[in-house]
ZAVOTOR-280580 format. One record per atom (N, C-alpha, C, CB): atom name; chain; residue in one letter; y, x, z. Coordinates in Angstrom, 1 decimal. Each point is the difference from the previous one (the first is absolute). Glycine has a CB too. Layout:
SITE atome chaine residu  north   east     up
SITE    CA      A      A      Y      X      Z
...
% end
This chain:
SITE atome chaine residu  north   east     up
SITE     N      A      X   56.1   31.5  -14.8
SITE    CA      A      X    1.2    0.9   -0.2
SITE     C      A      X    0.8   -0.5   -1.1
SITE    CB      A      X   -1.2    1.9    0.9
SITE     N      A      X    0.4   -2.2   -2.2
SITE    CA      A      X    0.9   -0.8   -0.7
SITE     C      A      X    1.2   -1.2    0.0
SITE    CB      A      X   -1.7    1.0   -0.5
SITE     N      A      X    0.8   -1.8    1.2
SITE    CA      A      X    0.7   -1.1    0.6
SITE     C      A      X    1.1    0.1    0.9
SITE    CB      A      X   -2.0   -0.8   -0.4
SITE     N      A      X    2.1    1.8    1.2
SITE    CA      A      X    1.3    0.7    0.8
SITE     C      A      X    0.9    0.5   -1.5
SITE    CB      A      X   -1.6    1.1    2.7
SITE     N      A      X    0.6   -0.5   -3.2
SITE    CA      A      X    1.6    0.5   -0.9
SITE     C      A      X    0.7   -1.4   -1.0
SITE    CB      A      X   -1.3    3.1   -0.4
SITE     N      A      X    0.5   -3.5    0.2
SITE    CA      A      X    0.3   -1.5   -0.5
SITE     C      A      X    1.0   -0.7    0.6
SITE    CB      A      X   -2.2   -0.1   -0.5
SITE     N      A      X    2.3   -0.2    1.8
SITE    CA      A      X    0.5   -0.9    1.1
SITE     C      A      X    1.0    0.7    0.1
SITE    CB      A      X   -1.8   -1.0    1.2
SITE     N      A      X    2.2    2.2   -1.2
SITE    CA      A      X    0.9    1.1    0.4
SITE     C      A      X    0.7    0.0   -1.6
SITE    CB      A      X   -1.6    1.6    2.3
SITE     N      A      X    1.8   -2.4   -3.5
SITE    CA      A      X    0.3   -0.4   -0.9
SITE     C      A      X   -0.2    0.9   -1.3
SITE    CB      A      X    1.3   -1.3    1.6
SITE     N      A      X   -2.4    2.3   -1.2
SITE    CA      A      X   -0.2    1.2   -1.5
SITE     C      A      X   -0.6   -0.9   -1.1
SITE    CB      A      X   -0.6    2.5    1.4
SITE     N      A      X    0.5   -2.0   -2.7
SITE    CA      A      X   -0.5   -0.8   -0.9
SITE     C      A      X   -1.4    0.6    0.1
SITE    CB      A      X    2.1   -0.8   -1.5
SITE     N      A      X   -3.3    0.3    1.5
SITE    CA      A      X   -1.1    0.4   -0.4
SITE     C      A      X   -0.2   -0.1   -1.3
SITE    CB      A      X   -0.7   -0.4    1.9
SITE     N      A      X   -0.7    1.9   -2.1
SITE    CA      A      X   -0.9   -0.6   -1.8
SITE     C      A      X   -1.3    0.7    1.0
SITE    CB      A      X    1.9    0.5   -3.3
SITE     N      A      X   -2.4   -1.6    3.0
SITE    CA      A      X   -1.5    0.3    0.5
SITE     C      A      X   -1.2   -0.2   -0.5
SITE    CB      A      X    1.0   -0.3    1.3
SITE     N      A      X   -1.8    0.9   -1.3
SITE    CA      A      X   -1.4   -0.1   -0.4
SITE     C      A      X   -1.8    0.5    0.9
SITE    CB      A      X    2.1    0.2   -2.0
SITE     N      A      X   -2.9   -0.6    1.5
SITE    CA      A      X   -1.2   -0.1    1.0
SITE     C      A      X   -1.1    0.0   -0.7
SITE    CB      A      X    1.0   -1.2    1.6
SITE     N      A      X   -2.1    2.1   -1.3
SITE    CA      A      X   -1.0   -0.6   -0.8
SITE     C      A      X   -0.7   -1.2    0.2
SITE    CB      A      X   -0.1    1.9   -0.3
SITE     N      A      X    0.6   -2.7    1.2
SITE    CA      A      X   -0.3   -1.3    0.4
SITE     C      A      X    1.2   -1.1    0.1
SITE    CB      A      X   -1.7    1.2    1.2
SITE     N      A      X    2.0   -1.6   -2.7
SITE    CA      A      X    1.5   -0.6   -0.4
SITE     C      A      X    0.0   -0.8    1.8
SITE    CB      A      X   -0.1   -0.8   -3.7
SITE     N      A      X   -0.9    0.1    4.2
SITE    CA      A      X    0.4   -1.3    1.2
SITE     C      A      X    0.7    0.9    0.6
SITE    CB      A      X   -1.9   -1.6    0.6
SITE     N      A      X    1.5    2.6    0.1
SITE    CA      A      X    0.6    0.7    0.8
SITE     C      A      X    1.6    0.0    0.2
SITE    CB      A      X   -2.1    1.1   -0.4
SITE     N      A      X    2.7   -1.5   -0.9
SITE    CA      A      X    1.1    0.0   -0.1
SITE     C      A      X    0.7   -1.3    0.0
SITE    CB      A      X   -0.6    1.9   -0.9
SITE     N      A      X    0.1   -3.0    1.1
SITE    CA      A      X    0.1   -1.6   -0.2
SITE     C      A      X    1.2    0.2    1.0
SITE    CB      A      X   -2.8   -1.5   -0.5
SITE     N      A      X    3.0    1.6    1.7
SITE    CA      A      X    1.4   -0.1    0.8
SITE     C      A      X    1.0    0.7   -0.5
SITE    CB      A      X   -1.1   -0.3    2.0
SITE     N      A      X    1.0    1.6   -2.2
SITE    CA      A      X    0.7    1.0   -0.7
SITE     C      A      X    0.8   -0.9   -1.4
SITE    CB      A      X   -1.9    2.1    0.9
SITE     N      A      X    1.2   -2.4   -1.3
SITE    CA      A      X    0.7   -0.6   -1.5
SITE     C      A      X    0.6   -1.6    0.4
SITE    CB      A      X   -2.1    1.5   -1.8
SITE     N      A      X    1.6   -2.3    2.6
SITE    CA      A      X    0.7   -1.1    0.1
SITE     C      A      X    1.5    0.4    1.3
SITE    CB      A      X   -2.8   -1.7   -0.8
SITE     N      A      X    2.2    2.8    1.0
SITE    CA      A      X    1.6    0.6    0.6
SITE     C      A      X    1.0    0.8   -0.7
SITE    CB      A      X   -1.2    0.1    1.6
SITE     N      A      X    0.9   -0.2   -3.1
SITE    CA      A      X    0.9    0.8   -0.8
SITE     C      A      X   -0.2    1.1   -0.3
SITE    CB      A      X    1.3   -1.0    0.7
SITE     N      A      X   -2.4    1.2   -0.5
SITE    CA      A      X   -0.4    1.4   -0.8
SITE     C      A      X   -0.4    0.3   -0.7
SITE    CB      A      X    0.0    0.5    0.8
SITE     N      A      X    0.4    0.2   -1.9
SITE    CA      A      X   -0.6   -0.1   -1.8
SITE     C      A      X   -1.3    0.7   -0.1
SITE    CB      A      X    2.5    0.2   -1.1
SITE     N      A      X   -3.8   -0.5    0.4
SITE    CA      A      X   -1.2    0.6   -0.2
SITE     C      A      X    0.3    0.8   -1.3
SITE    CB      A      X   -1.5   -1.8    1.2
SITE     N      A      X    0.5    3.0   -1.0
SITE    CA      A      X    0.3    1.3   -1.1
SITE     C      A      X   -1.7   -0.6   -0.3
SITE    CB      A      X    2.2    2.8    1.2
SITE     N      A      X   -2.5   -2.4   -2.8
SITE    CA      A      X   -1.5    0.1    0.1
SITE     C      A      X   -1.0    1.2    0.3
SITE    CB      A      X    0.6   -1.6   -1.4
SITE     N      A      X    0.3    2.8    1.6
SITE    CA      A      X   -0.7    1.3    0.2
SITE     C      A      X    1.5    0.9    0.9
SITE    CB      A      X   -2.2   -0.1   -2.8
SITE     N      A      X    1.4    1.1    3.5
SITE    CA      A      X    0.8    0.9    0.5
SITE     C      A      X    1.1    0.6   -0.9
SITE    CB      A      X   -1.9    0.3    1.5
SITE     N      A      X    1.5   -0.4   -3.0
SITE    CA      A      X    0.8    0.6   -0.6
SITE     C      A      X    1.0   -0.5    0.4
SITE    CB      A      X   -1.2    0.7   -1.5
SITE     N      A      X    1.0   -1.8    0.8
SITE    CA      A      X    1.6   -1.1    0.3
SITE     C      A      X    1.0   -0.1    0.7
SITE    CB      A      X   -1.1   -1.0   -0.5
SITE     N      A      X    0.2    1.3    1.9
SITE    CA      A      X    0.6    0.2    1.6
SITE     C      A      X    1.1    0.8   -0.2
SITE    CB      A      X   -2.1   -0.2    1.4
SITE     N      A      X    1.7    1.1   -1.9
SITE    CA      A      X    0.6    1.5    0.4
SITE     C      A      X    0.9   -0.5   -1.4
SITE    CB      A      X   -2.1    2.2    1.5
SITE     N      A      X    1.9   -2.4   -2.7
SITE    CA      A      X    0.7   -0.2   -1.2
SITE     C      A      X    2.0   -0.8    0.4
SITE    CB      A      X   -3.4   -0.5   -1.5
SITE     N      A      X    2.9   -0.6    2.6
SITE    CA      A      X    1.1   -0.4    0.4
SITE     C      A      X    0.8   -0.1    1.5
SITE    CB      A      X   -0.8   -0.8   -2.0
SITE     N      A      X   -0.2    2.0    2.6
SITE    CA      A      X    0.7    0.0    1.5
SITE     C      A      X    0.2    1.8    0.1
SITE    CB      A      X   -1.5   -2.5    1.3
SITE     N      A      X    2.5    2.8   -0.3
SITE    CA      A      X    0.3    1.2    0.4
SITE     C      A      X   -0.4    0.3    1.1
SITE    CB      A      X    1.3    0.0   -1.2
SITE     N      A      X   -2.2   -0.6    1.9
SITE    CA      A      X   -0.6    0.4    1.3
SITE     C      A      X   -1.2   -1.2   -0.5
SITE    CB      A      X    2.2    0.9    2.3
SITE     N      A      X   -3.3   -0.3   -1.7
SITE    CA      A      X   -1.5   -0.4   -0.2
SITE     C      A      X   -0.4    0.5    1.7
SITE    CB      A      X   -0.7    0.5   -3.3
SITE     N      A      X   -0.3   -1.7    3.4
SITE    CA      A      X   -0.6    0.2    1.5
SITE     C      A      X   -1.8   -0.1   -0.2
SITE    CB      A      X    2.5   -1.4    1.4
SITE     N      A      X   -3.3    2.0   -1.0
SITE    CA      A      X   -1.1   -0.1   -0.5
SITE     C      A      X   -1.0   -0.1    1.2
SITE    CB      A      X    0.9    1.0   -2.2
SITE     N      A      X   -2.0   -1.7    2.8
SITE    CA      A      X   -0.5    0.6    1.3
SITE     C      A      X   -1.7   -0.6   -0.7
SITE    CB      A      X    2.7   -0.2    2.5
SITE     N      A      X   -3.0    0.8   -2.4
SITE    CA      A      X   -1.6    0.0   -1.2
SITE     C      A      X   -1.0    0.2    1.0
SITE    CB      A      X    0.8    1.4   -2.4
SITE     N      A      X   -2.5   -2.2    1.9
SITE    CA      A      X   -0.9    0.4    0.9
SITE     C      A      X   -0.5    1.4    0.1
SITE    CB      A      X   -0.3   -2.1   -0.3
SITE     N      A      X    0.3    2.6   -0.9
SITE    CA      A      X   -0.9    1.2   -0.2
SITE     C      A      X    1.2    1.1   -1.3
SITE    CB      A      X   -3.0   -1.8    0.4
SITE     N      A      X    1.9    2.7    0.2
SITE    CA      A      X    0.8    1.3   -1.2
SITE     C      A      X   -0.7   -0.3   -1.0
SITE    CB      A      X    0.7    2.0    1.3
SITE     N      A      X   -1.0   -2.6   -1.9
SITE    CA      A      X   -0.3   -0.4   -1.2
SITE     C      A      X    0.8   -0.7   -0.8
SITE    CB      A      X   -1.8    0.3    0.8
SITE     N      A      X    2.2   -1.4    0.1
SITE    CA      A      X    1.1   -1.2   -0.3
SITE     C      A      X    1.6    1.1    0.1
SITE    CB      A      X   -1.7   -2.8    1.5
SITE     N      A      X    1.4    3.4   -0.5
SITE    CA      A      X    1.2    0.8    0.0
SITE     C      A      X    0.5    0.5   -1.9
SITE    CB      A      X   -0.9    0.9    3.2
SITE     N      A      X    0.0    0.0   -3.3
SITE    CA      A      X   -0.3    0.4   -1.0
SITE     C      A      X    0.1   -0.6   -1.3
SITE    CB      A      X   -0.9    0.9    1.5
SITE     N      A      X    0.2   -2.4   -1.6
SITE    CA      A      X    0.3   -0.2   -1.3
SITE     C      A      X    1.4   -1.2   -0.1
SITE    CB      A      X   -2.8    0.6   -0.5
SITE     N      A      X    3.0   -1.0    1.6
SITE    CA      A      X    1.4   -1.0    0.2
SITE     C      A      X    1.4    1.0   -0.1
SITE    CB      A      X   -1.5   -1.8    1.9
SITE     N      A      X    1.2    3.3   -1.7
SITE    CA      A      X    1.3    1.0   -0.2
SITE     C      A      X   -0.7    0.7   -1.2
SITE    CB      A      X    1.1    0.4    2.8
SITE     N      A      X   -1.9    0.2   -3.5
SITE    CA      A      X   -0.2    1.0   -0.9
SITE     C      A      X   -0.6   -0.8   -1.0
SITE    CB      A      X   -0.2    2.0    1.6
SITE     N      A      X   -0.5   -3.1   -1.7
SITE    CA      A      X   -0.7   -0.6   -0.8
SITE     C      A      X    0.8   -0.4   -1.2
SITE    CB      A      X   -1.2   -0.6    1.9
SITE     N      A      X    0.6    0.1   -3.3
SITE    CA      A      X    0.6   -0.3   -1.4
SITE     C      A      X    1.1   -0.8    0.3
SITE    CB      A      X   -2.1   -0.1   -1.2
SITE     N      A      X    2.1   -1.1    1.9
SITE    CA      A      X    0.9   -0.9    0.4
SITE     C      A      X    0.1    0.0    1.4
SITE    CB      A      X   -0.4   -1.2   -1.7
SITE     N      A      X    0.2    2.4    2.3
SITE    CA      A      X    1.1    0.4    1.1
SITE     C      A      X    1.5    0.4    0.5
SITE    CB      A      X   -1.9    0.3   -0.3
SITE     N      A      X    2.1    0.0    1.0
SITE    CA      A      X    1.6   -0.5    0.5
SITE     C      A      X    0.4    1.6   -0.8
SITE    CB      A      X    0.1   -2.0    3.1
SITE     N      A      X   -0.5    3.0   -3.1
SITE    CA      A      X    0.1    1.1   -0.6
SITE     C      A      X    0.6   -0.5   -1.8
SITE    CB      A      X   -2.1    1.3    2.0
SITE     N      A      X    1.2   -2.0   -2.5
SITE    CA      A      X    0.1   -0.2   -1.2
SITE     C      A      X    1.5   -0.6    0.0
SITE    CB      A      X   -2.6   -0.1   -0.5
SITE     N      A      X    3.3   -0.6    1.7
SITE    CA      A      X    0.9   -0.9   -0.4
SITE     C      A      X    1.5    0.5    1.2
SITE    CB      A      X   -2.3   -2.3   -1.0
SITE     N      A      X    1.4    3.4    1.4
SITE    CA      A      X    1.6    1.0    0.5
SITE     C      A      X    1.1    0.3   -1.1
SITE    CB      A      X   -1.5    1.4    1.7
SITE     N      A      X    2.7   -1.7   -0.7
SITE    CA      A      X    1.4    0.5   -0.5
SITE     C      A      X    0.3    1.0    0.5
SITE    CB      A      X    0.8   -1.8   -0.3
SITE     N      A      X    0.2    2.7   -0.3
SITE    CA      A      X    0.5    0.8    0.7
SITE     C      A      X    0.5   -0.2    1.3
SITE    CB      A      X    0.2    0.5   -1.9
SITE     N      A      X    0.2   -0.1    3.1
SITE    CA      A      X    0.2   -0.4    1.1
SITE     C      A      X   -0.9   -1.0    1.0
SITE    CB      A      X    1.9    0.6   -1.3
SITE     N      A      X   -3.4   -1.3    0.9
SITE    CA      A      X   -0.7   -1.1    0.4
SITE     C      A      X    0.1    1.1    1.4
SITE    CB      A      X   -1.6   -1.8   -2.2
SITE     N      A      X    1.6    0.7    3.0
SITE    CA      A      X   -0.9    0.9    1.8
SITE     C      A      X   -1.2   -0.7    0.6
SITE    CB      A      X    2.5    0.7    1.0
SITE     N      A      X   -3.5   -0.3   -1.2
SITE    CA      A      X   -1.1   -0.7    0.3
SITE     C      A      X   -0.2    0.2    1.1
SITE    CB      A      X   -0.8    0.0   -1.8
SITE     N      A      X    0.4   -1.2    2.8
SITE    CA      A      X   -0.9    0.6    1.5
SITE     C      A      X   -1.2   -0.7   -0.2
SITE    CB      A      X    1.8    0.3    1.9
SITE     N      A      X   -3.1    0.9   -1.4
SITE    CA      A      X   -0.9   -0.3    0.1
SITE     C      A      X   -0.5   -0.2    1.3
SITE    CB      A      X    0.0    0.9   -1.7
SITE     N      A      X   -0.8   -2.1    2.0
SITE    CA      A      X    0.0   -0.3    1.7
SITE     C      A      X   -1.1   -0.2    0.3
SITE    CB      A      X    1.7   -0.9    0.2
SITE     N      A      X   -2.5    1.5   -1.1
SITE    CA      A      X   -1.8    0.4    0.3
SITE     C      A      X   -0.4    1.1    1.1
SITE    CB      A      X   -0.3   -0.4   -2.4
SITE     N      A      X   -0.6    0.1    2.8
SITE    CA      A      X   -0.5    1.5    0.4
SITE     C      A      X   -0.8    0.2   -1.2
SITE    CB      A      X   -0.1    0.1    2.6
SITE     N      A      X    0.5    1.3   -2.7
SITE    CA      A      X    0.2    1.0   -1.3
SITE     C      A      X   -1.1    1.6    0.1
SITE    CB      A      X    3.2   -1.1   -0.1
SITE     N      A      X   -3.0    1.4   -0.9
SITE    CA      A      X   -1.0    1.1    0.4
SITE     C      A      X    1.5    0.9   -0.5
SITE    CB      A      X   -3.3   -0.6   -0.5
SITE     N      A      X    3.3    2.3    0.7
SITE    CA      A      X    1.3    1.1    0.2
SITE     C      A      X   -0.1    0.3   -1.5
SITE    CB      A      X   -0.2    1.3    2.8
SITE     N      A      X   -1.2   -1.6   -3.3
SITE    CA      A      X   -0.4    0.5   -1.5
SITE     C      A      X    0.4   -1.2   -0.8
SITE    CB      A      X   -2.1    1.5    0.5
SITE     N      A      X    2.3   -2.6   -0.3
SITE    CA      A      X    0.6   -1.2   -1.0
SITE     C      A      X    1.3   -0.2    0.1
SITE    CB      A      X   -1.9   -1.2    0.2
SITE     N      A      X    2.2    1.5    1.2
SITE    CA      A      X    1.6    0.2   -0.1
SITE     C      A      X    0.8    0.9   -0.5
SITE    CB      A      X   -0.2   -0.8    1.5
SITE     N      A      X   -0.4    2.0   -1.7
SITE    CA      A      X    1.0    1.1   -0.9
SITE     C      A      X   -0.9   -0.5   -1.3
SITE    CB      A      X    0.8    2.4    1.9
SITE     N      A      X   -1.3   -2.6   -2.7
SITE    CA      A      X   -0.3   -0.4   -0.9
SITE     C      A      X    1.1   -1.2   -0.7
SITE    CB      A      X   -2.3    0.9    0.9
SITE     N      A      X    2.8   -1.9    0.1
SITE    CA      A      X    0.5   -1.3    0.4
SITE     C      A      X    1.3    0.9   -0.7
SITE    CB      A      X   -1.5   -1.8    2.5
SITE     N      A      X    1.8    2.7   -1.4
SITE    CA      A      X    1.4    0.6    0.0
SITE     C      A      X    0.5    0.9   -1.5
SITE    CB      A      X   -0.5    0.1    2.8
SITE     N      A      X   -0.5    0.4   -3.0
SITE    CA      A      X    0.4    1.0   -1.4
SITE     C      A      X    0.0   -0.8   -1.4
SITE    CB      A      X   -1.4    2.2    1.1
SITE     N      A      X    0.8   -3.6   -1.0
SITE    CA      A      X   -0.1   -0.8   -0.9
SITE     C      A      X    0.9   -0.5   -0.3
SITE    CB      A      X   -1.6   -0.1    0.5
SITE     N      A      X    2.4   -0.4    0.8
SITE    CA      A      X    1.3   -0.9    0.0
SITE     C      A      X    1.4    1.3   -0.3
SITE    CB      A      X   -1.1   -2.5    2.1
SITE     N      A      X    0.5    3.0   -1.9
SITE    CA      A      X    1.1    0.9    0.3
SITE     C      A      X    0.5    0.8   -1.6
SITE    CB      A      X   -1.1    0.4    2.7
SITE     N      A      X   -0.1   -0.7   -3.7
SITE    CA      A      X    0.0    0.6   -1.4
SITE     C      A      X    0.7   -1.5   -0.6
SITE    CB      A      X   -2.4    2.1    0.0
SITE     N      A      X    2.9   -3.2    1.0
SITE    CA      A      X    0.7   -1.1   -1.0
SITE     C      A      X    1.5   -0.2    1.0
SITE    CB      A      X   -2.6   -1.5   -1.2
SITE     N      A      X    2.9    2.4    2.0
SITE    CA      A      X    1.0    0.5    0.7
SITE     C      A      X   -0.1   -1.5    1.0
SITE    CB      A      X    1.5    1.9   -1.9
SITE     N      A      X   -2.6   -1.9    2.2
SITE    CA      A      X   -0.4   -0.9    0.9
SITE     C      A      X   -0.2    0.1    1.9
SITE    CB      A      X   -0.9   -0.3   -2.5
SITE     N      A      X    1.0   -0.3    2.9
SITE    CA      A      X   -0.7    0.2    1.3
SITE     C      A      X   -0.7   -0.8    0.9
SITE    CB      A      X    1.2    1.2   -0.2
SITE     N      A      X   -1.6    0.0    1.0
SITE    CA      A      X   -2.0   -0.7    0.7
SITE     C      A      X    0.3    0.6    1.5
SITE    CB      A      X   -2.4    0.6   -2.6
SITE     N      A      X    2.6   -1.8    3.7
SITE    CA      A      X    0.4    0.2    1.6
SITE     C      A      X   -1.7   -0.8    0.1
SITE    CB      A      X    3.5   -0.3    0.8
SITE     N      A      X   -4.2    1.1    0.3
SITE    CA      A      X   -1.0   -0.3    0.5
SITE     C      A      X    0.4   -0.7    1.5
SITE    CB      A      X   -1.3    1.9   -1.5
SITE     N      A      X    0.9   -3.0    1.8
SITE    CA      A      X    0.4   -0.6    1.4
SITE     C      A      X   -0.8   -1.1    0.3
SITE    CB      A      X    2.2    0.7   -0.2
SITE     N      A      X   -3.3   -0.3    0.6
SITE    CA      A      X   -1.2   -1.1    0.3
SITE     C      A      X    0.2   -0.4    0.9
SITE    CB      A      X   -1.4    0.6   -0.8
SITE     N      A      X    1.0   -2.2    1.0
SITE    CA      A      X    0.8   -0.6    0.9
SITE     C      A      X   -1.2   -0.5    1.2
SITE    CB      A      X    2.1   -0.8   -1.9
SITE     N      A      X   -1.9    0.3    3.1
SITE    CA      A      X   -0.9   -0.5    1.1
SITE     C      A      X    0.8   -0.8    0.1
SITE    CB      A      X   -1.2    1.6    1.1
SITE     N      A      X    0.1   -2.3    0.2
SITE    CA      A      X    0.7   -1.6    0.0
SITE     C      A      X   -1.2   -1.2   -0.2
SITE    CB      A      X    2.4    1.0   -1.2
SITE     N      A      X   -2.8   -0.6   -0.1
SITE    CA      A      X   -0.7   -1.2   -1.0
SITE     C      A      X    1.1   -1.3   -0.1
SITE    CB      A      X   -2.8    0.7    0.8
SITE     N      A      X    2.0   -1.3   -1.1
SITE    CA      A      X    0.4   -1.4   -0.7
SITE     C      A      X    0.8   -0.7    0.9
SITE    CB      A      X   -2.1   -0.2   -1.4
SITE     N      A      X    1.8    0.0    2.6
SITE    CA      A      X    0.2    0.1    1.1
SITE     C      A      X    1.5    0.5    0.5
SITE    CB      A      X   -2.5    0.1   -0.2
SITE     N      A      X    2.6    1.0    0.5
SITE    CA      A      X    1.2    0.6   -0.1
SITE     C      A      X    1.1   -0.2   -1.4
SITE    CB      A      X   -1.6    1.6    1.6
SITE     N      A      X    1.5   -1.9   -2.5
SITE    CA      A      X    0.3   -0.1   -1.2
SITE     C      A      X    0.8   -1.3    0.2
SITE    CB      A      X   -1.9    1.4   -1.2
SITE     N      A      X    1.0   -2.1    2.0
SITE    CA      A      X    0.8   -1.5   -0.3
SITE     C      A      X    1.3    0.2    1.3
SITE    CB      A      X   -2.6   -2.0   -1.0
SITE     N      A      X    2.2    2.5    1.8
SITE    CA      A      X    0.8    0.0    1.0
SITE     C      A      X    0.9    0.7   -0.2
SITE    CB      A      X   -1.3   -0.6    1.2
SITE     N      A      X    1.2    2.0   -2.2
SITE    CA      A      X    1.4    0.7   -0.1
SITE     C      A      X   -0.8    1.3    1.0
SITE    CB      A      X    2.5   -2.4   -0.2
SITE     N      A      X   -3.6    2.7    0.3
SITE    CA      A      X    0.2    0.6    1.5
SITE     C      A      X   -1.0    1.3   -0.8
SITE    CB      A      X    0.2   -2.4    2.5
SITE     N      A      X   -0.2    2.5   -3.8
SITE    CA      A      X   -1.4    1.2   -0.8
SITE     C      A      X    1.3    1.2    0.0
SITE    CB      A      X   -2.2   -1.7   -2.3
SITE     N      A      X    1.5    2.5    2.9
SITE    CA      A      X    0.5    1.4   -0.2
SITE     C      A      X   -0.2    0.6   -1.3
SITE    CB      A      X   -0.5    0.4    2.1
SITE     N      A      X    1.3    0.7   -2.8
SITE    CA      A      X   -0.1    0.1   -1.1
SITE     C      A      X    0.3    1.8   -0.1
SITE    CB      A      X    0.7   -2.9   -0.5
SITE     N      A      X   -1.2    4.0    0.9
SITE    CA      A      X    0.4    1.3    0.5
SITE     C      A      X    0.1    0.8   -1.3
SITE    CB      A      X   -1.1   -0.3    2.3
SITE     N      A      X    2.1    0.8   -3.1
SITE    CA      A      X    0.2   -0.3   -1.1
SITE     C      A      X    0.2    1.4   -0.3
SITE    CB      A      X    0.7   -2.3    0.1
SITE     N      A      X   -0.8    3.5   -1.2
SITE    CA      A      X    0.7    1.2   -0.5
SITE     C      A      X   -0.3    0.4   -1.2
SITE    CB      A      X    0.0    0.7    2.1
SITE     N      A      X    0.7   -0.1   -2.5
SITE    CA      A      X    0.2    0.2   -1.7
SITE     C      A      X   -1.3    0.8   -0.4
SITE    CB      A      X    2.9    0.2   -0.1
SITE     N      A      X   -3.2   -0.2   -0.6
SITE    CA      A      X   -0.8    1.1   -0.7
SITE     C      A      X    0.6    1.2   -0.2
SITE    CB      A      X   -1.0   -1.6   -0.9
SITE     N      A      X    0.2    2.6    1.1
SITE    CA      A      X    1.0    1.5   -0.7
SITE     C      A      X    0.3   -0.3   -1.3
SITE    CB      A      X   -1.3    1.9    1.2
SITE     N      A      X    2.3   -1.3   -1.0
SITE    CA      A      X    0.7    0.0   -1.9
SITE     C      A      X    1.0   -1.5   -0.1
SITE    CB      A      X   -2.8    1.3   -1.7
SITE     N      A      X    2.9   -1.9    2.3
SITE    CA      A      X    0.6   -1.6   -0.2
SITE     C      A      X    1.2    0.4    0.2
SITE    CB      A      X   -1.7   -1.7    0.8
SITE     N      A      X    2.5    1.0   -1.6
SITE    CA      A      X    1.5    0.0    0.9
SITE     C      A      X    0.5   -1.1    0.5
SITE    CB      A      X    0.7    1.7   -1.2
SITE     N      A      X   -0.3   -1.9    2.7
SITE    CA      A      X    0.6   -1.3    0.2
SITE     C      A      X    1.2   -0.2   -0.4
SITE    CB      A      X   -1.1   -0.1    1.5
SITE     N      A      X    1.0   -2.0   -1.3
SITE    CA      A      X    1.3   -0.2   -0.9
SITE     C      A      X    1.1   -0.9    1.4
SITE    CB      A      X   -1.6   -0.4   -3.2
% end
């Protein structure tokens, strides 16, 4: 999915807990952040799709999470499957940095992703306002 938005000419800042992961990403012009903070420190939309609610958790709420490095106005989508209890957590958090948190987990896989063809079924959290 990155690499579509890449090709489709957005600027990326990206990061991984596995810098390779990003080796095409970056020789395609996309700038590496060293923590989620950063991410969020210089982008106004953040895309996030995580293995676990844990990673969910500390990649959005964590010390050097994207929380820590929200602006006013950031719009975050989360594209995990999510638990209803991490998402309003997700939501009241961002929302105390006049932030926002769209839940829209995506199908497809990797697979679909390259082809353009991952579904992405998407809706605000209570309390969010869209922009």
């Amino acid at each position: 999915m990155a690499a579509n938005l890449r090709r489709a000419g957005y600027r990326l800042v990206v990061n991984d807990a596995r810098p390779e992961a990003a080796t095409a990403l970056l020789e395609a012009g996309a700038l590496w952040a060293n923590t989620a903070r950063e991410v969020a420190a210089q982008c106004d939309v953040v895309f996030t799709c995580l293995p676990s609610l844990q990673a969910i958790e500390s990649v959005a709420l964590g010390p050097d999470g994207l929380l820590a490095g929200a602006r006013p106005g950031l719009v975050y989508f989360e594209m995990s499957t999510n638990s209803p209890e991490l998402a309003e957590r997700l939501r009241a958090s961002f929302a105390e940095r006049a932030a926002h948190v769209l839940e829209a987990p995506i199908s497809g896989g990797a697979r679909g992703a390259r082809l353009r063809r991952g579904v992405a079924p998407g809706g605000r959290c209570r309390g969010s306002t869209p922009r």
